[in-house]
Structure formats: structure tokens, C-alpha cells
C-alpha positions in Angstrom: -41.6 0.4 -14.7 -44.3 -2.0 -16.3 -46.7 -0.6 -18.0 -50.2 -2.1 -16.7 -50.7 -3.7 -20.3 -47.5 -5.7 -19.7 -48.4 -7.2 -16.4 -50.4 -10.9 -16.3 -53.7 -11.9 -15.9 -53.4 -12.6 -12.5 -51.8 -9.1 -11.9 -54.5 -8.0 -14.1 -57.1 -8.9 -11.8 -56.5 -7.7 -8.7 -55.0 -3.9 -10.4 -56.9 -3.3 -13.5 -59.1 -0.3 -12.5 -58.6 0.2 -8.9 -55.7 2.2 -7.0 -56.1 3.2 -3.0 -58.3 5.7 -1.7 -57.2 9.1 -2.4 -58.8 10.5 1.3 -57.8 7.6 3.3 -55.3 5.7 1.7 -57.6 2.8 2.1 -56.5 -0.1 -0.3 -59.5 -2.0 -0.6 -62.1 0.0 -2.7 -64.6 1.7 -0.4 -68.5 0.8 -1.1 -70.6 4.1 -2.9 -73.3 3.0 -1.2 -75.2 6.1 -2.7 -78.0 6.6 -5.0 -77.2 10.0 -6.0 -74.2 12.6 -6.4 -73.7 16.1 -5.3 -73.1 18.5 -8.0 -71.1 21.7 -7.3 -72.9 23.9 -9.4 -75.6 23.7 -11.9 -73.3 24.1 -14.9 -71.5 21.1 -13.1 -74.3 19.0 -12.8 -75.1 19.7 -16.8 -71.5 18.7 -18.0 -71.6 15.4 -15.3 -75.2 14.6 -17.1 -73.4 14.9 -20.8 -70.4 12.9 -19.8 -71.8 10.1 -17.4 -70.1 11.4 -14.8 -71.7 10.3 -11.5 -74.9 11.8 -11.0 -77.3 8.3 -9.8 -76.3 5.0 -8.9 -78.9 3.5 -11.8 -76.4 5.2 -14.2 -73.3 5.1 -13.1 -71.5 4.2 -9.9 -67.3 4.4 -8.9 -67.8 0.2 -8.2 -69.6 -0.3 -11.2 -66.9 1.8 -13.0 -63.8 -0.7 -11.8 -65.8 -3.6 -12.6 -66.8 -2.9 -15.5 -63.1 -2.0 -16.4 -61.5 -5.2 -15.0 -64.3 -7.1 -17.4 -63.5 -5.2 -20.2 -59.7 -5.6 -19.9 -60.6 -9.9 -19.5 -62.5 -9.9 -22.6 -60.1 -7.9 -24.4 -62.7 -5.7 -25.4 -63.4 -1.7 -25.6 -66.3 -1.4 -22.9 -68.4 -3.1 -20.5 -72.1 -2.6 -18.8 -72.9 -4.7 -15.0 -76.3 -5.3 -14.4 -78.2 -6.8 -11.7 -78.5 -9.8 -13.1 -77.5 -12.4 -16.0 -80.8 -12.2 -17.5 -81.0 -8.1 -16.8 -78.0 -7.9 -19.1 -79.7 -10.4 -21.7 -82.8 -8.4 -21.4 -80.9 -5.0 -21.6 -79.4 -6.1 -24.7 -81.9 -7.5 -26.8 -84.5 -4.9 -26.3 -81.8 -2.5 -27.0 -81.0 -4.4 -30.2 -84.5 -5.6 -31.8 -87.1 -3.9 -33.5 -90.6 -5.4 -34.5 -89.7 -6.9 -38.1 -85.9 -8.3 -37.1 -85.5 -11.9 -36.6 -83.2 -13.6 -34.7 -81.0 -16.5 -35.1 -81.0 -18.5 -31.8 -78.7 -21.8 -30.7 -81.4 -24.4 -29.6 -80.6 -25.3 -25.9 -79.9 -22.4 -24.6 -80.5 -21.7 -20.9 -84.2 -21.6 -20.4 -85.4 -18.3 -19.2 -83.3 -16.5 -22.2 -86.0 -18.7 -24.2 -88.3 -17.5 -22.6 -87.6 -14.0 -23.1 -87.4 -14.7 -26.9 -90.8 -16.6 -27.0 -92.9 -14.8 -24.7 -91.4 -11.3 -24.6 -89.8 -10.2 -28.2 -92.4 -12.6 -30.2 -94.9 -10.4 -28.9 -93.2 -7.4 -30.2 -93.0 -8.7 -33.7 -89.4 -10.3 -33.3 -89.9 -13.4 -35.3 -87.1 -16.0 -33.6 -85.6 -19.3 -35.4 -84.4 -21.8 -32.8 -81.5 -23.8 -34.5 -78.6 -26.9 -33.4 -75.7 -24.9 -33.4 -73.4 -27.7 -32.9 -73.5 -28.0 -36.9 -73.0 -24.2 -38.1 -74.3 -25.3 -41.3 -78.4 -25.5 -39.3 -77.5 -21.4 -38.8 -76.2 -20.4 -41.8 -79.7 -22.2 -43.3 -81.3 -20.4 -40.8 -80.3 -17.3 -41.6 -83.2 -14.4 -43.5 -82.2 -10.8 -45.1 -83.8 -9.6 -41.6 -81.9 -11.8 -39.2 -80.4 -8.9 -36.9 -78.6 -10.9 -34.4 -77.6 -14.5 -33.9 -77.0 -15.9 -30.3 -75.5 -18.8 -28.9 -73.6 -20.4 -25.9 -71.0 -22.7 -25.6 -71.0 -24.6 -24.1 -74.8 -25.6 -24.0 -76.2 -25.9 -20.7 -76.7 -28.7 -19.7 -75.7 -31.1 -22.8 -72.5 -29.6 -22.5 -72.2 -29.9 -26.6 -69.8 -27.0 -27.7 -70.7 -24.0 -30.9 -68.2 -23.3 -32.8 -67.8 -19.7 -32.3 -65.6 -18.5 -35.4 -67.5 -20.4 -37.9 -70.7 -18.9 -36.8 -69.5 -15.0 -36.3 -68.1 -15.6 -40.4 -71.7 -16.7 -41.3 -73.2 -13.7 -39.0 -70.9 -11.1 -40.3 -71.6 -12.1 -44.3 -75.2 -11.9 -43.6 -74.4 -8.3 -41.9 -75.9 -9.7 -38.5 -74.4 -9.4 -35.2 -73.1 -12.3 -33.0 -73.5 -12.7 -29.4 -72.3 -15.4 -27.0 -73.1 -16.2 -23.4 -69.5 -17.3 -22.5 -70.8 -18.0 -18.8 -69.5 -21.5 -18.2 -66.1 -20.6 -19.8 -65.1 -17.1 -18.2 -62.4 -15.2 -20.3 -60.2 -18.1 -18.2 -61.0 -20.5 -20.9 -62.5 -18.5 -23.4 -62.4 -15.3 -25.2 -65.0 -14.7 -28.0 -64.7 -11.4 -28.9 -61.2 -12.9 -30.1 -63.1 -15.5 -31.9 -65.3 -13.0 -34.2 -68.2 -12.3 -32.0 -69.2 -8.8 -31.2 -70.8 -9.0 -28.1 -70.3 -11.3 -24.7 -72.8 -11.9 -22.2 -72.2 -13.3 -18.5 -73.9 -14.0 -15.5 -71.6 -13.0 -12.8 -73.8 -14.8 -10.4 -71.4 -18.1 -11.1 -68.0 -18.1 -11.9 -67.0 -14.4 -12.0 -68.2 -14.1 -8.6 -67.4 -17.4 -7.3 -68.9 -17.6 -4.0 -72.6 -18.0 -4.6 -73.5 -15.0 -2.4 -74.2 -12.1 -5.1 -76.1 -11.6 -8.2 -74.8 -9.9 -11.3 -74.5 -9.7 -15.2 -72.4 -8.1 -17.5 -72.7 -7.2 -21.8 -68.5 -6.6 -23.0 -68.0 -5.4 -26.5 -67.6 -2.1 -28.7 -67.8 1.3 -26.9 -70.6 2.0 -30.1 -72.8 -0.9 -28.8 -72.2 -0.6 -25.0 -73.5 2.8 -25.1 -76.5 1.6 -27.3 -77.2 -0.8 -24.4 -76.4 1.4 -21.6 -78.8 4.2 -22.5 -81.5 3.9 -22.9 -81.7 -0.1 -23.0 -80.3 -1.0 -19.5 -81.0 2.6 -17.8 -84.7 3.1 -19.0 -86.5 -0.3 -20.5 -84.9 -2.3 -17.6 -83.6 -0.4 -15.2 -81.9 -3.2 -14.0 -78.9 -2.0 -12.5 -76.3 -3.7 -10.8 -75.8 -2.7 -6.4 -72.7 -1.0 -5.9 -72.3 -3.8 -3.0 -73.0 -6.6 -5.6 -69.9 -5.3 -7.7 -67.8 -4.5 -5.1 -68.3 -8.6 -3.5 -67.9 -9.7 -7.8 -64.4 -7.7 -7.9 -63.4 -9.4 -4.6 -63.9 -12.7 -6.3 -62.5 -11.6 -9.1 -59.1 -11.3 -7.8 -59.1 -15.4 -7.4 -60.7 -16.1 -10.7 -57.3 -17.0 -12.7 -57.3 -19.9 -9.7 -60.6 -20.9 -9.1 -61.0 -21.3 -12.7 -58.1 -23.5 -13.0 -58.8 -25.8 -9.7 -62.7 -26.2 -11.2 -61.2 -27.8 -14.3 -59.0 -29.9 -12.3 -61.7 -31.1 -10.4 -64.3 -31.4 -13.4 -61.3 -33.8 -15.0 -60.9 -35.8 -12.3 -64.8 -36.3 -11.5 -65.5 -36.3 -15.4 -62.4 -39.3 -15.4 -64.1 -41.0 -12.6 -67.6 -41.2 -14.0 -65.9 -42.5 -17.7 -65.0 -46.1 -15.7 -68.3 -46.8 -13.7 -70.2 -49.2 -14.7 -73.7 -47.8 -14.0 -73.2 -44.5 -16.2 -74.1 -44.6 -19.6 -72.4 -41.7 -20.6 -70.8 -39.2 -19.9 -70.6 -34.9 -21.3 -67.4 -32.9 -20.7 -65.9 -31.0 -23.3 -62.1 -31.8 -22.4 -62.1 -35.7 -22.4 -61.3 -37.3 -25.5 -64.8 -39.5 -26.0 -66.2 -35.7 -26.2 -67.4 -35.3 -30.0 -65.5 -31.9 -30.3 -62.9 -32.6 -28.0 -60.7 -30.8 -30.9 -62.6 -27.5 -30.6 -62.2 -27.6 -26.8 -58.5 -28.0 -27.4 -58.3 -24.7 -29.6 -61.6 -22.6 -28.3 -61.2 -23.7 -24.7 -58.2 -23.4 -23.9 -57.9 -27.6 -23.3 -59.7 -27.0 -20.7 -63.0 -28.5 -19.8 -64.5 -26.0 -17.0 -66.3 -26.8 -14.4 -69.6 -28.6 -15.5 -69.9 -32.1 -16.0 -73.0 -33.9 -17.0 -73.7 -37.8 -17.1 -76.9 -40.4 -17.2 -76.9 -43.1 -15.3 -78.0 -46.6 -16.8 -81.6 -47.7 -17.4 -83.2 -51.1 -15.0 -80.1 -51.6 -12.5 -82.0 -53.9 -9.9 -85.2 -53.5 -11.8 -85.4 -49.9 -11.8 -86.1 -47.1 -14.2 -83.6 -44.8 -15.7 -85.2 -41.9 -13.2 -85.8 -44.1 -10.0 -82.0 -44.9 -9.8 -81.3 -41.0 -10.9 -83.4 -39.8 -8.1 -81.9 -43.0 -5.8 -78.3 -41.7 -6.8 -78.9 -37.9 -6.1 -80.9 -38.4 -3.0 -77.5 -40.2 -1.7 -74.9 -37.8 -1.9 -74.1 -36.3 1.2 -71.0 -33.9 0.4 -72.6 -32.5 -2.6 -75.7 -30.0 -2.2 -79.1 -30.3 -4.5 -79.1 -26.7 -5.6 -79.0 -25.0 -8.8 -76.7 -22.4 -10.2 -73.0 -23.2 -10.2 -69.4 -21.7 -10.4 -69.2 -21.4 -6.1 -67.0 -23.3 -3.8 -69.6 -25.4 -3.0 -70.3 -29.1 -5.2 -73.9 -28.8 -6.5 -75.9 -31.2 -8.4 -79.3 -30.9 -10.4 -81.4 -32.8 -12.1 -83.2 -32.1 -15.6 -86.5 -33.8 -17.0 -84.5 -36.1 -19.5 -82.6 -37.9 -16.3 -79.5 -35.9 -17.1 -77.5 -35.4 -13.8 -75.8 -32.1 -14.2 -73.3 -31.2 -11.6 -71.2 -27.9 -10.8 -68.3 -29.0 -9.5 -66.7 -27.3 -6.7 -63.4 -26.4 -5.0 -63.4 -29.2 -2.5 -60.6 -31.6 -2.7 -61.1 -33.7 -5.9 -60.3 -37.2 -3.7 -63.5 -35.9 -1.4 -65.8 -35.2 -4.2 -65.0 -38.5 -5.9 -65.3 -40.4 -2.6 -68.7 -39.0 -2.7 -70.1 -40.0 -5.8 -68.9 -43.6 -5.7 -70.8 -43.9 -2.0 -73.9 -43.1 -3.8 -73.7 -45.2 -6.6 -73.0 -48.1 -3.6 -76.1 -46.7 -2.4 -77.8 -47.1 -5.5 -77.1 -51.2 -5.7 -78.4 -51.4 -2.1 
């Protein structure tokens, strides 16, 4: 017999972490829609308080416990926390990390409201922050200060779509004795694995791709059992408390069994769109890490996987017919009818957003890549009409 090590990611997936019901036989995994345990004794309820065994839901949860297995397995990593949200996890983590004094090393262009959290939140406790292009690794070794505690990045950058090279900047973290962490969002384990790259803690909103389906909220921190526990207790149970539904894991491990799939088909489709847009003649350019004109189309090929994921991001020309750069963007946008103004991304569904620099972002879906084309070149018709 295989031992579960030995089976595939895909196998992976849908196994790691979950066998039937014991009472029922039930295969799918029944909802612990509880927020507290019974305890059979007092001296039971001590030794479930000193081993995180299941005593309340804000702590620890059977749902929570498979989930945060099956992510741990993914990353190739020790241990994993779930959280209620992306930014819960972020939160959970820094304040568990920072004291007043550190500093932190921080990719410019990181997703806004982890900005925020740096600028409004740990400035105030005395975290001084140093916002820096990571696209050149040489701006964060510069960066770096005896007191940098931490250095944190994504890649790719939403929404430029510019990629951080991940080893270089965990060997410049490590020799200044900092840690490194990556919100690997976009990517998924699918495409990319940082922990296997040199950094020492992974972030993800499971909102998008993990989940898939645009219908739950999540987050999740993967790393060393030393600093999961350091962020587990008492970051995410006491200066947070933002703890993850056992309904919201158990609808994120459903859509985790398709992830290997959805992952694939989303880079497929990003291609083919990303293609599409290259030969237009009212696009000025073009962002997606897997097409050649991409400036670190090499590091895609060896960080990535060779594949692109599912984002794409474009700009449309300035004065066609007379009109600005934002008249036409807003003209363009305003005329697709298959895809859905909305933000997030990683669901079934196309969506497409707008930023203040006229850069069209859009998360492409799982809708037939001929359909979604078909789409786009009716609204750049519209545009000319």
C-alpha cells in the first residue's frame, strides 16, 4: 500500500487530513458547528487546555484542524494557522512578530490594506517601516538596518504584476538574521512554493484561489511549528481573535479538492486573454508574468512554475477618437457584458477592476477562454463607436 507521502498532489488534496466519520461512516467531513467542547472530567479538560485539544472553536476546531493540515502538506511546510480572513492572518502575524523598536523591510506595492496596517497600525506602536522596489533585491538589501526584524513581499505585485525574486531576497534576510515572509496569494502552492525558495513564513488569503468560488472568507500563515505557535497564541487567539468559521474551512477544503485544476485552467485562460490583448491595437501594454515581453519572464519560468496565473493587467492607449487615456478605460469597462465589475479574484466568475493609474486589472475566470476573448474584443468595438 502507498504511503500518503507517495500519492500526488491531486490525491493529496482531496485525502490529506480527512478520513470518514468514525460514528456514521459519513465521507464528507461533518461541520463542528460548535463553539465549545465537553470535557469528561476536570483533569480532562486541564490536559485538553495544555495540548490544544478542542476545548473552543476560537482555538481550535476538527475543520480548522484538516485545513490547516491539507495547507501545510501544499506548502511543504511543518504547521499551519486559518484565520477569518487574509488580512486577520497578516494582522495575527505581524503583531505576533513586532515589538516597538523593530523595523521592517516592506516590498513597495503591496496590496493596500497590508499598507495600511504597517502605516497606521505598527507606526503607531514604534515599528519604524521602509517601503522598498523589490523587483531589484539590491533596493532591500540597501534597505536593510541592525533592527530590521522581518522583511515582506509578494509576488507577484498586485496589480503591476512585476515579480520579487524570492531566493535572492530570503539570502539577504537570513545574513541580516531577519525573517522573510511572502504573500504567495496569486500563485497558490500550484505555481509557487516559497518556503522552498528560502522564506520562512507564507501568507494567503483563501478568500481567492484556495477557495475558488467567491462565497467564503479565509486566511492562512504556513511555516515552522516554532513560529506557528508564536502566532497562534497569543497573536491570532488574543490580539485578534480573528478566527476562521468552522463552515468557512469546511466550504475552502471543498474547493480545495479542485485547486490542482482550477489553478491550471486559470493559467490557460490568463494565456490566451494575456495573448489576445499582446495583438490589439488600442492596448499599450500589457502585464503577465508568463509571456515572453514580461521583464522577468525567466524568473516566472523557474519560480512560477512557467506559469503565469490567473491575473492579467493591461492599459489601454491614450486619445483614440479624441479621448483620454481614462474616458476610453472607463468606455472599455463599462462594455463588457460577460465579465463582472467586482473586486477580489481567483472565483469561476471573470472580474475586472479598475485602479487610479488607468490600469485594467482583470481576474480571469473559468469560462471558456473563446467566450471571455469574444468579450473583450466587443468592447473594444465598443470603444471606437
Amino acid at each position: 500500500m502507498q504511503k500518503p507521502t507517495d500519492y500526488d498532489l491531486e490525491t493529496k488534496l482531496i485525502h490529506q487530513g480527512h478520513s470518514p466519520d468514525p460514528t456514521t461512516g459519513a465521507l464528507a467531513s461533518p461541520i463542528y458547528q460548535t463553539a465549545t467542547f465537553a470535557a469528561h472530567s476536570v483533569e480532562h479538560f486541564e490536559e485538553l487546555c495544555r495540548t490544544w485539544g478542542y476545548v473552543y472553536s476560537r482555538e481550535c476546531n476538527p475543520n480548522l484542524t484538516e485545513l490547516e493540515s491539507k495547507l501545510a502538506m501544499l506548502e511543504g511546510a511543518d504547521s499551519a494557522i486559518v484565520s477569518a480572513s487574509g488580512m486577520g492572518a497578516i494582522a495575527s502575524t505581524l503583531l505576533s512578530l513586532v515589538k516597538t523598536g523593530d523595523h521592517i523591510v516592506s516590498a513597495d506595492g503591496i496590496f493596500s490594506h497590508t499598507r495600511l496596517l504597517m502605516t497606521e497600525l505598527l507606526a503607531k506602536f514604534g515599528v519604524e517601516i521602509t517601503f522598498a522596489d523589490a523587483t531589484n533585491s539590491e533596493n532591500i538589501r540597501a534597505a536593510m538596518k541592525p533592527a530590521t526584524r522581518l522583511v515582506y513581499v509578494e509576488s507577484p505585485l498586485n496589480p503591476s504584476l512585476e515579480l520579487v525574486d524570492i531566493r535572492e531576497i530570503a539570502d539577504i534576510a537570513h545574513k541580516n538574521k531577519s525573517l522573510l515572509i511572502v504573500d504567495s496569494t496569486f500563485c497558490t502552492p500550484i505555481l509557487q512554493r516559497p518556503l522552498d525558495l528560502g522564506a520562512d513564513l507564507v501568507v494567503h488569503s483563501l478568500t481567492k484561489f484556495m477557495n475558488g468560488h467567491g462565497d467564503t472568507l479565509g486566511g492562512a500563515v504556513i511555516g515552522s511549528r516554532e513560529l506557528i505557535e508564536l502566532i497562534k497564541w497569543p497573536g491570532l487567539c488574543c490580539f485578534t481573535g480573528a478566527a476562521l468559521a468552522p463552515n468557512n474551512a469546511w466550504m475552502i477544503m471543498r474547493g480545495m479538492k479542485t485547486l490542482d485544476m482550477r489553478m491550471k485552467k486559470h493559467c490557460e485562460n490568463g494565456l490566451a486573454l494575456a495573448e489576445f490583448l499582446t495583438s490589439q491595437e488600442e492596448i499599450e501594454e500589457v502585464r503577465y508574468p508568463a509571456l515572453k515581453t514580461h521583464p522577468r519572464y525567466d524568473l516566472c519560468q523557474s519560480q512560477m512554475n512557467g506559469l503565469g496565473g490567473g491575473i492579467v493587467s493591461f492599459r489601454l492607449k491614450e486619445d483614440i477618437h479624441g479621448l483620454s487615456r481614462d474616458q476610453v478605460s472607463r468606455k472599455f469597462v463599462n462594455s463588457l457584458k460577460l465579465t463582472t465589475i467586482a473586486t477580489s479574484l481567483g472565483e469561476e466568475h471573470t472580474l475586472v477592476q479598475m485602479n487610479g493609474e488607468n490600469l485594467i486589472r482583470i481576474a480571469v475566470g473559468l469560462e471558456s477562454a473563446k467566450d471571455i476573448i469574444a468579450d473583450f474584443r466587443q468592447a473594444l468595438d465598443a470603444v471606437h463607436g
